[in-house]
Chimera marker file (.cmm) of the C-alpha trace (Angstrom):
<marker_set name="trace">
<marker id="1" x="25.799" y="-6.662" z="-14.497" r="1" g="1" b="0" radius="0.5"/>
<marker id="2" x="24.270" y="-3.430" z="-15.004" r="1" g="1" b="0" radius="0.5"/>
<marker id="3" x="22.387" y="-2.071" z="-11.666" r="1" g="1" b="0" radius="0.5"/>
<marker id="4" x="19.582" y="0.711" z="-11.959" r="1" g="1" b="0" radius="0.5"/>
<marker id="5" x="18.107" y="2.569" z="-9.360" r="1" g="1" b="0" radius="0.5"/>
<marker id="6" x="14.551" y="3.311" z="-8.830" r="1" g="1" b="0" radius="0.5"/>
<marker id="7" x="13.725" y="5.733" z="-6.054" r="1" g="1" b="0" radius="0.5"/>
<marker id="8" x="10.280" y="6.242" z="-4.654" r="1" g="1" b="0" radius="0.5"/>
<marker id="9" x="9.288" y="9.314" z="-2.606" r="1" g="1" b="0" radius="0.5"/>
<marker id="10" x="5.933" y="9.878" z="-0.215" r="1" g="1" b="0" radius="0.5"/>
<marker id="11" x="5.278" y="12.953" z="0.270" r="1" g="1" b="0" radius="0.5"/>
<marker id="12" x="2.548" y="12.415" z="3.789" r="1" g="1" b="0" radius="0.5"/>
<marker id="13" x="0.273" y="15.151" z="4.796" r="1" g="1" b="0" radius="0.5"/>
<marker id="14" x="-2.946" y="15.587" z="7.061" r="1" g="1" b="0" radius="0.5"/>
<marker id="15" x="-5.553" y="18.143" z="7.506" r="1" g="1" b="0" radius="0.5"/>
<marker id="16" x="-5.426" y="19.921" z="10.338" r="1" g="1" b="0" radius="0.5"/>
<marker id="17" x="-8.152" y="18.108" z="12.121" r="1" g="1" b="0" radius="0.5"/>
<marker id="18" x="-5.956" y="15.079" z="11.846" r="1" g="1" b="0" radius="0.5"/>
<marker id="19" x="-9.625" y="13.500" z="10.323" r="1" g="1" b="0" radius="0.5"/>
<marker id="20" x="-7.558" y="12.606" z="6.343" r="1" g="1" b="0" radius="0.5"/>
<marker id="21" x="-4.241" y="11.720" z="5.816" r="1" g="1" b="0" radius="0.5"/>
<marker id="22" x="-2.915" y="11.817" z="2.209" r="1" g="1" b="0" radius="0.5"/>
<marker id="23" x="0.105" y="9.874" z="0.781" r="1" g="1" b="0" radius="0.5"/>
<marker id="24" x="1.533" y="10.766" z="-2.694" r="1" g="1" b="0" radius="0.5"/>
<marker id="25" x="3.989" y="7.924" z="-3.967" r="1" g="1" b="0" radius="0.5"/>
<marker id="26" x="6.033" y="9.254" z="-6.943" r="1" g="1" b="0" radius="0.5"/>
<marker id="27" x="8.299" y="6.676" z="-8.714" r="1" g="1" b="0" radius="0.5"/>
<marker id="28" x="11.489" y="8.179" z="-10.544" r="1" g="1" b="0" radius="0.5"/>
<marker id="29" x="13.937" y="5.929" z="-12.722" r="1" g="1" b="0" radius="0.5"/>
<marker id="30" x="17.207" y="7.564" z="-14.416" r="1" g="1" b="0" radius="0.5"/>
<marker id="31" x="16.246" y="10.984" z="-12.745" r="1" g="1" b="0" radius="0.5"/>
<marker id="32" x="12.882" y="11.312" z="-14.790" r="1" g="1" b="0" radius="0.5"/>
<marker id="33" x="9.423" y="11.081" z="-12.922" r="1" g="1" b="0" radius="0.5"/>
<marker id="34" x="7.741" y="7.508" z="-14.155" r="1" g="1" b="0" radius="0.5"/>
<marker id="35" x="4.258" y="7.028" z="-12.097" r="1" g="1" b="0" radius="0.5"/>
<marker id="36" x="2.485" y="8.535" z="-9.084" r="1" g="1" b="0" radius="0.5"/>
<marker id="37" x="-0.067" y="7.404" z="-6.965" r="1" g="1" b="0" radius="0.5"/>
<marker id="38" x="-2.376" y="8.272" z="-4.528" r="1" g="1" b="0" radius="0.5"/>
<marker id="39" x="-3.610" y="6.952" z="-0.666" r="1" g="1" b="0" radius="0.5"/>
<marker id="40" x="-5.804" y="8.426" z="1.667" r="1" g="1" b="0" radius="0.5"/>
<marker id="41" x="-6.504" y="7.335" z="5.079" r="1" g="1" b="0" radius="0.5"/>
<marker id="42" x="-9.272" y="8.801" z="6.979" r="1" g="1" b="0" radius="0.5"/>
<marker id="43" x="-10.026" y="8.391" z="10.434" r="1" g="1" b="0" radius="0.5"/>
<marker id="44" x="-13.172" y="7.633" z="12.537" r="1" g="1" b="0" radius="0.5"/>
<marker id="45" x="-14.108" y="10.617" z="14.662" r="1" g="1" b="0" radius="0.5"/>
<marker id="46" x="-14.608" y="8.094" z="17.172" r="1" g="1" b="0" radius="0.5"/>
<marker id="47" x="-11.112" y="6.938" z="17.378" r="1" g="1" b="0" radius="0.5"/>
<marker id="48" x="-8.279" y="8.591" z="19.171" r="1" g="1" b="0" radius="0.5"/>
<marker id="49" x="-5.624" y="10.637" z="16.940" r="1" g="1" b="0" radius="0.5"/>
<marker id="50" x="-2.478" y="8.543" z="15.881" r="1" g="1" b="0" radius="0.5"/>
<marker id="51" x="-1.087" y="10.205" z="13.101" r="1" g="1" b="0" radius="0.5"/>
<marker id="52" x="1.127" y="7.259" z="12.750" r="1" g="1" b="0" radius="0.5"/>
<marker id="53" x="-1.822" y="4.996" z="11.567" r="1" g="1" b="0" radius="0.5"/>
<marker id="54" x="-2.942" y="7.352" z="8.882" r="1" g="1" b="0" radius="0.5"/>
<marker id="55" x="0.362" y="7.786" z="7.668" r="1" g="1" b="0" radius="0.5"/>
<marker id="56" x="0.777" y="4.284" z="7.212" r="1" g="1" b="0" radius="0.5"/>
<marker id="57" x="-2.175" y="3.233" z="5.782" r="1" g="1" b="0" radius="0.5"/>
<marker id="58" x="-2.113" y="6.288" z="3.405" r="1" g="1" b="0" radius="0.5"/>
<marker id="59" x="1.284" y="5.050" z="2.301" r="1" g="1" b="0" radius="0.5"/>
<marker id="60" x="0.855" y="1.932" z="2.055" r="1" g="1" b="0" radius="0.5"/>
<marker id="61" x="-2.792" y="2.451" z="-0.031" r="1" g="1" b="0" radius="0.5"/>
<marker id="62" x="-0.419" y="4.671" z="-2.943" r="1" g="1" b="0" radius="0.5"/>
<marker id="63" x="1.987" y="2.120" z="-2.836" r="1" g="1" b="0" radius="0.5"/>
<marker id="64" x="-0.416" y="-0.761" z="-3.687" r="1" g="1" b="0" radius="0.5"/>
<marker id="65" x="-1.450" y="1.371" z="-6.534" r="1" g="1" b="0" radius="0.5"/>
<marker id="66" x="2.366" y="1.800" z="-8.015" r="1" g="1" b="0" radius="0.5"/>
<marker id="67" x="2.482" y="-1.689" z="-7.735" r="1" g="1" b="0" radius="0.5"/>
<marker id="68" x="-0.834" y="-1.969" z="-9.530" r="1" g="1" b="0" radius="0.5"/>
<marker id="69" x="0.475" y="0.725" z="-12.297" r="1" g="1" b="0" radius="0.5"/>
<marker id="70" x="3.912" y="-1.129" z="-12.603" r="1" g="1" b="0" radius="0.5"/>
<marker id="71" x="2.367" y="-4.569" z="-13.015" r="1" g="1" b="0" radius="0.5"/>
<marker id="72" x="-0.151" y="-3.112" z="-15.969" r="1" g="1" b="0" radius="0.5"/>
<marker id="73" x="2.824" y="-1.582" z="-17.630" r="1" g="1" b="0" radius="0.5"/>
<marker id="74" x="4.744" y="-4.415" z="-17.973" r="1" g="1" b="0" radius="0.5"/>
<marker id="75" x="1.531" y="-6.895" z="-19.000" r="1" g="1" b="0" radius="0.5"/>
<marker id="76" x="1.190" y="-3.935" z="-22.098" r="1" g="1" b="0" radius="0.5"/>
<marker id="77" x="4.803" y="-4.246" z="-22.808" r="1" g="1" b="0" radius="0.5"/>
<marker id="78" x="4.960" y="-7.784" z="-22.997" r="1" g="1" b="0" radius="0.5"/>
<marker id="79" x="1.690" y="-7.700" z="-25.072" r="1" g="1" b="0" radius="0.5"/>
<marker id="80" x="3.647" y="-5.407" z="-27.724" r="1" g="1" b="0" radius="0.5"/>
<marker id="81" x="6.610" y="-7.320" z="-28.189" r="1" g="1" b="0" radius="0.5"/>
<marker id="82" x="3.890" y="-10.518" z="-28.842" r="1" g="1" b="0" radius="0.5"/>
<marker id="83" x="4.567" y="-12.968" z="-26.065" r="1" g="1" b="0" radius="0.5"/>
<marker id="84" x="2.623" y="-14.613" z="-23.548" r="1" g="1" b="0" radius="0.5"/>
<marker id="85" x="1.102" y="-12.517" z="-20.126" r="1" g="1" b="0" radius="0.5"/>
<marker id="86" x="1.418" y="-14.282" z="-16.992" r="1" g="1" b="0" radius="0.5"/>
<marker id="87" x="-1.793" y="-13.788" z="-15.042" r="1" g="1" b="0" radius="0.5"/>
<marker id="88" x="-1.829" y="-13.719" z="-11.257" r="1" g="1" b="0" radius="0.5"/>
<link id1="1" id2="2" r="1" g="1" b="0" radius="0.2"/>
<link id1="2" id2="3" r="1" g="1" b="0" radius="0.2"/>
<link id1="3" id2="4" r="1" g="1" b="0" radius="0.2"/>
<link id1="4" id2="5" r="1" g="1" b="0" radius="0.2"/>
<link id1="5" id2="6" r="1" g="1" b="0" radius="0.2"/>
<link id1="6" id2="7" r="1" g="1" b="0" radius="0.2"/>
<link id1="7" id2="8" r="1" g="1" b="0" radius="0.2"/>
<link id1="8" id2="9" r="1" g="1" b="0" radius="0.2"/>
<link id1="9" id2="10" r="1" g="1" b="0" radius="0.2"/>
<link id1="10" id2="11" r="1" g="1" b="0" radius="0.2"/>
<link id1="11" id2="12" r="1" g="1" b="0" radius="0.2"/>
<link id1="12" id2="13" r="1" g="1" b="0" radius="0.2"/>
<link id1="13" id2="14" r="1" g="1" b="0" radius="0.2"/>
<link id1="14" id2="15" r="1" g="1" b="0" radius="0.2"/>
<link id1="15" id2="16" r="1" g="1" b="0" radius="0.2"/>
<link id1="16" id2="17" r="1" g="1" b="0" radius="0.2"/>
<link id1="17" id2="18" r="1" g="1" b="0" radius="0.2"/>
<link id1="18" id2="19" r="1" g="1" b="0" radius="0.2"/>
<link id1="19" id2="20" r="1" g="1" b="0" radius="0.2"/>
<link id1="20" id2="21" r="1" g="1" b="0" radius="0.2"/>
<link id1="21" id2="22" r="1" g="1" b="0" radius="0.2"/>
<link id1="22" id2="23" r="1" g="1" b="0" radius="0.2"/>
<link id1="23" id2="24" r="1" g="1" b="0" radius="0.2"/>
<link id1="24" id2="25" r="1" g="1" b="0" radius="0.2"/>
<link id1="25" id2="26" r="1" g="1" b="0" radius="0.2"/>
<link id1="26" id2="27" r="1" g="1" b="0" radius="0.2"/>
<link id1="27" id2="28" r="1" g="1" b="0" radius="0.2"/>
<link id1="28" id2="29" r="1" g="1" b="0" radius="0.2"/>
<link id1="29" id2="30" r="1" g="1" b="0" radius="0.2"/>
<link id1="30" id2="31" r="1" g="1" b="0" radius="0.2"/>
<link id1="31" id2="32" r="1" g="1" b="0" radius="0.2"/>
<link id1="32" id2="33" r="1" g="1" b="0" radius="0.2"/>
<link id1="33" id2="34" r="1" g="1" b="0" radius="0.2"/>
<link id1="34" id2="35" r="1" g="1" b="0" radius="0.2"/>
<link id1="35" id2="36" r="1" g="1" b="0" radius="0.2"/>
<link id1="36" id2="37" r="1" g="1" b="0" radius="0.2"/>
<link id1="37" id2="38" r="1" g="1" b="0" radius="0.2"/>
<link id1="38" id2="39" r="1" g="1" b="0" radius="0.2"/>
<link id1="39" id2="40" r="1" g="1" b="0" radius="0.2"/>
<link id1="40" id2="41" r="1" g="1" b="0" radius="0.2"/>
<link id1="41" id2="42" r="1" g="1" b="0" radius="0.2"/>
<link id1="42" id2="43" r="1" g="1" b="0" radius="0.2"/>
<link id1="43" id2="44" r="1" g="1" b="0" radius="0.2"/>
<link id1="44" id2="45" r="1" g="1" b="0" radius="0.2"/>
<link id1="45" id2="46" r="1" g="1" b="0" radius="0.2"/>
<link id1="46" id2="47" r="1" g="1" b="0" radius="0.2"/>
<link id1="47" id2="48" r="1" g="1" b="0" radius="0.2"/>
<link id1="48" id2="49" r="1" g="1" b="0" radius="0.2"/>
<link id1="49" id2="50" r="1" g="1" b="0" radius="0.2"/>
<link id1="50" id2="51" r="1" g="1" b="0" radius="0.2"/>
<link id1="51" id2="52" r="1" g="1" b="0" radius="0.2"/>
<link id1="52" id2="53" r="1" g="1" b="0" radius="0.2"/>
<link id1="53" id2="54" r="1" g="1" b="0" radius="0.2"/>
<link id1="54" id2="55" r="1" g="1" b="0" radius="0.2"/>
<link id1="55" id2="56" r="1" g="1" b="0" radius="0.2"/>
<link id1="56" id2="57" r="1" g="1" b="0" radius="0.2"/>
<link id1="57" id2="58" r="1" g="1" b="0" radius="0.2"/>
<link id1="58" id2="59" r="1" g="1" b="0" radius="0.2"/>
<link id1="59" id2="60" r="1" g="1" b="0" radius="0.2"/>
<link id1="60" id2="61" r="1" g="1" b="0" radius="0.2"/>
<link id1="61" id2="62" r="1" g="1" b="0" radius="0.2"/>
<link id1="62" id2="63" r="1" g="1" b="0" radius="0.2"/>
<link id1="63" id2="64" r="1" g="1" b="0" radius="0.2"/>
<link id1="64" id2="65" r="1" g="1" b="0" radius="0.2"/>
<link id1="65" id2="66" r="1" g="1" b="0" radius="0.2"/>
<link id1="66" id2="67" r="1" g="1" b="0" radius="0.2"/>
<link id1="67" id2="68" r="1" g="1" b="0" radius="0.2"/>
<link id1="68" id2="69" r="1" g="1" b="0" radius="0.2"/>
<link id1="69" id2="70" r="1" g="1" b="0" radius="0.2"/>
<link id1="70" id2="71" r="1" g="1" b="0" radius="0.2"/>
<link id1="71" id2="72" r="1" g="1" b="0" radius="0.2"/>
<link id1="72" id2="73" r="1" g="1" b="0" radius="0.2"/>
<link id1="73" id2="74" r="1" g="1" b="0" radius="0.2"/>
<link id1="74" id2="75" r="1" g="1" b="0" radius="0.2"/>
<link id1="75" id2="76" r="1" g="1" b="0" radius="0.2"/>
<link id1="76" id2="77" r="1" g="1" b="0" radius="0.2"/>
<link id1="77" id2="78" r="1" g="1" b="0" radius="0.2"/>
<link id1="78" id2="79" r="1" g="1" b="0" radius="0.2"/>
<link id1="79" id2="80" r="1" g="1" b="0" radius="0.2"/>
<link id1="80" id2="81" r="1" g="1" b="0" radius="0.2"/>
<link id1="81" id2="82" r="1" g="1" b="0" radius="0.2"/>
<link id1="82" id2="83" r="1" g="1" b="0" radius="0.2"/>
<link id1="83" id2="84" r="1" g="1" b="0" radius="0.2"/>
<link id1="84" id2="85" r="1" g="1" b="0" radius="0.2"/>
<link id1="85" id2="86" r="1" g="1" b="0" radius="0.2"/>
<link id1="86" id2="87" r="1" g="1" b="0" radius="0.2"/>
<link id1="87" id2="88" r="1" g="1" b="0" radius="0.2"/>
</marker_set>
């Protein structure tokens, strides 16, 4: 069985009012740079600062949209080669 390794890297940063939090998501397969994505978090200058939050919905925001990019690349391969798309 061959194995292949994907490797995903978020790069997290805030301004320095801790107000937006930006995540970058940047897939890599076989040491070449596939898809990134982009999640921002901002928060309520109501609320009390936890960075933590921010970071995690930021993250988790460009993640969902790999996913999304990932899932769209592989219903426009499987359209090329002719076969049937599963839908979700």
């Amino acid at each position: 069985m061959q194995v292949k390794q994907w490797t995903v890297q978020i790069y997290i940063s805030e301004d320095d009012g801790d107000q937006r939090t930006l995540a970058r998501a940047v897939l890599s397969a076989q040491g070449t740079r596939w898809h990134e994505s982009v999640g921002v978090a901002r928060r309520n200058p109501g609320d009390r600062p936890v960075p933590e939050i921010g970071d995690e919905l930021a993250a988790g925001r460009a993640l969902m949209d790999l996913a999304d990019k990932l899932i769209i690349d592989a219903a426009e391969d499987v359209a090329q080669i002719g076969g049937p798309a599963e839908s979700r």
